[in-house]
C-alpha positions as CSV (number, residue, x, y, z in Angstrom):
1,X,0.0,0.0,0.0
2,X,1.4,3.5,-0.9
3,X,1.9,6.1,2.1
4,X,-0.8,7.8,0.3
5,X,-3.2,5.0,0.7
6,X,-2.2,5.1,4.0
7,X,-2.7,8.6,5.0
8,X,-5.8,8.6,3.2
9,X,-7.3,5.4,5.4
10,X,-6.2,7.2,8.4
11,X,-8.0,10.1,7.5
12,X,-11.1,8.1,6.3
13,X,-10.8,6.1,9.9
14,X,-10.8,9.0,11.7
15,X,-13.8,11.0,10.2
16,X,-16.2,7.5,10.8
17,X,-15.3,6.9,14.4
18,X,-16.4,10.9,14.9
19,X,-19.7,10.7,13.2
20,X,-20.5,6.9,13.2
21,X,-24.3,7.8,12.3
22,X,-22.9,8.6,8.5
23,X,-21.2,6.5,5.9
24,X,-17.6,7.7,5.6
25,X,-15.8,6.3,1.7
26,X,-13.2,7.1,-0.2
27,X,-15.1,6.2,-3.3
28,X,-16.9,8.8,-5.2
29,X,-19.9,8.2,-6.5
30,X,-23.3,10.1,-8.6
31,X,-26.0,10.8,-6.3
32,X,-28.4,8.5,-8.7
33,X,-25.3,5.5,-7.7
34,X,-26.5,5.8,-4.5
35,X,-29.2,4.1,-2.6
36,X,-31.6,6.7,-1.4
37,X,-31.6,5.1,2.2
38,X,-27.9,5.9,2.4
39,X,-28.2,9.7,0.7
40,X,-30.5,10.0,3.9
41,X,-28.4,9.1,6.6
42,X,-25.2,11.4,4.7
43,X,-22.0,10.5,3.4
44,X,-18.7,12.0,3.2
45,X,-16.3,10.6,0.9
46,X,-12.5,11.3,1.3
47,X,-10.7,12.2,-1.9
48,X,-6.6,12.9,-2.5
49,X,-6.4,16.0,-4.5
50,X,-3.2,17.2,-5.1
51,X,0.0,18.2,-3.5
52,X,2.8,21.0,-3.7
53,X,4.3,23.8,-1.9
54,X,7.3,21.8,-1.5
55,X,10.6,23.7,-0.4
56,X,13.7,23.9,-2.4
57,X,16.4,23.6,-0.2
58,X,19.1,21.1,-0.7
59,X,17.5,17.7,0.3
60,X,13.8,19.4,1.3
61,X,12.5,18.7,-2.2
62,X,9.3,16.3,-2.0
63,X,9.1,16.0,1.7
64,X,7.3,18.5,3.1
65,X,4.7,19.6,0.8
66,X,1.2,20.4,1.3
67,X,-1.4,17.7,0.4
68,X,-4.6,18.8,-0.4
69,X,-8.0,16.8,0.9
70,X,-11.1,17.3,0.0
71,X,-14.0,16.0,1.5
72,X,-17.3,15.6,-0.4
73,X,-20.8,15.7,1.8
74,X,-23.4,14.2,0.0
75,X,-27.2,14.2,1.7
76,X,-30.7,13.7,0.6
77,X,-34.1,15.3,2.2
78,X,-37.7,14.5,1.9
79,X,-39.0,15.4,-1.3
80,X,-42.0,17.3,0.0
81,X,-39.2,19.8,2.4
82,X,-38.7,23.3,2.0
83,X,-35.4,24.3,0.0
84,X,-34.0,25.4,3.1
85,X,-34.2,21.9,4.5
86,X,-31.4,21.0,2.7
87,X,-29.5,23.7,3.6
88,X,-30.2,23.3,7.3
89,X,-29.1,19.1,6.5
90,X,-25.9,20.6,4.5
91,X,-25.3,23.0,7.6
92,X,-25.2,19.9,10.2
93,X,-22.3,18.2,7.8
94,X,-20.4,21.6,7.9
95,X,-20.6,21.7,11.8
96,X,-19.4,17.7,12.3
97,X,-16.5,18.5,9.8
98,X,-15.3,21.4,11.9
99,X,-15.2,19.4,15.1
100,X,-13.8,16.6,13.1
101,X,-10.5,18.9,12.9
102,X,-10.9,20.4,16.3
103,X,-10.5,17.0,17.7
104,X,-7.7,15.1,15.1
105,X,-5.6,12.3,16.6
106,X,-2.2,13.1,16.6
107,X,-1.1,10.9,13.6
108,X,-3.5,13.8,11.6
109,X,-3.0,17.1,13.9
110,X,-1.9,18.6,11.3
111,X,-5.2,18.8,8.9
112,X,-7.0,21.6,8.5
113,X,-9.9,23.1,7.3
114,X,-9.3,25.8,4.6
115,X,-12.8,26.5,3.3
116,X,-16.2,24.7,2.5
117,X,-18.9,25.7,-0.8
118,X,-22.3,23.9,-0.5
119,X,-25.2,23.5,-2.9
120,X,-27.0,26.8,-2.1
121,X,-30.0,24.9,-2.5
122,X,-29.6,24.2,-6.3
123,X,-30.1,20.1,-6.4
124,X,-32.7,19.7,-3.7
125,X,-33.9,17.7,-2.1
126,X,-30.1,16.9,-2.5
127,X,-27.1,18.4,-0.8
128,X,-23.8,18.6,-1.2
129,X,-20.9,19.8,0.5
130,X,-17.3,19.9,-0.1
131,X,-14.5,21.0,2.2
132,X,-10.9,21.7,1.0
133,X,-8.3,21.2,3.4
134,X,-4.7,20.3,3.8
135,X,-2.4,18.0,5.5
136,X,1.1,19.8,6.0
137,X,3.9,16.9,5.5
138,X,7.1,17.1,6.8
């Protein structure tokens, strides 16, 4: 397994234990591939997106970049619901992903949380959220 299979399992690992109610996966998949049960209950799925920054001192080259995470919220609401319903669902995703890195194990401490976008309603009664964050190495 690469190191970045790794790190992204540990990351995966630690966002199910915090919010065990949700499914936690690293696989993307279409709204319309999911079962509707699960779009209900939420899901985040845990994707590698790049990485960079690296230094360019003599021998710093590659290790200790910046590795770029996103996390994808998907969520589904009754039908008959307000617009804002989804919202309000997307809302509670945002809230368990910011105490998600208030509370990182150590292995992780340093991910963070640079910034979130969400549906703004658009797809209901389904929700989406995606957080962009990164994982210092070094």
């Amino acid at each position: 397994m690469s190191a970045l299979s790794t790190r992204m399992n540990a990351i995966q690992a630690a966002l199910a234990a915090m919010v065990p109610a949700r499914i936690v996966t690293r696989s993307l998949k279409d709204f319309a591939s999911r079962p509707l049960s699960e779009l209900k209950e939420g899901i985040y799925t845990v994707l590698s997106a790049s990485e960079g920054g690296y230094s360019h001192y003599l021998g710093g080259m590659t290790r200790d970049g910046e590795h770029r995470v996103l996390v994808v919220g998907q969520i589904a609401v009754a039908e008959t619901s307000e617009p804002s319903a989804t919202e309000d669902a997307e809302g509670l995703m945002i809230d368990e992903i910011k105490a998600f890195t208030r509370a990182l194990p150590p292995e992780l401490g340093s991910l963070t949380l640079t910034d979130w976008r969400q549906s703004q309603q658009l797809d209901h009664p389904y929700g989406w959220v995606t957080f962009d964050m990164t994982l210092r190495e070094g």
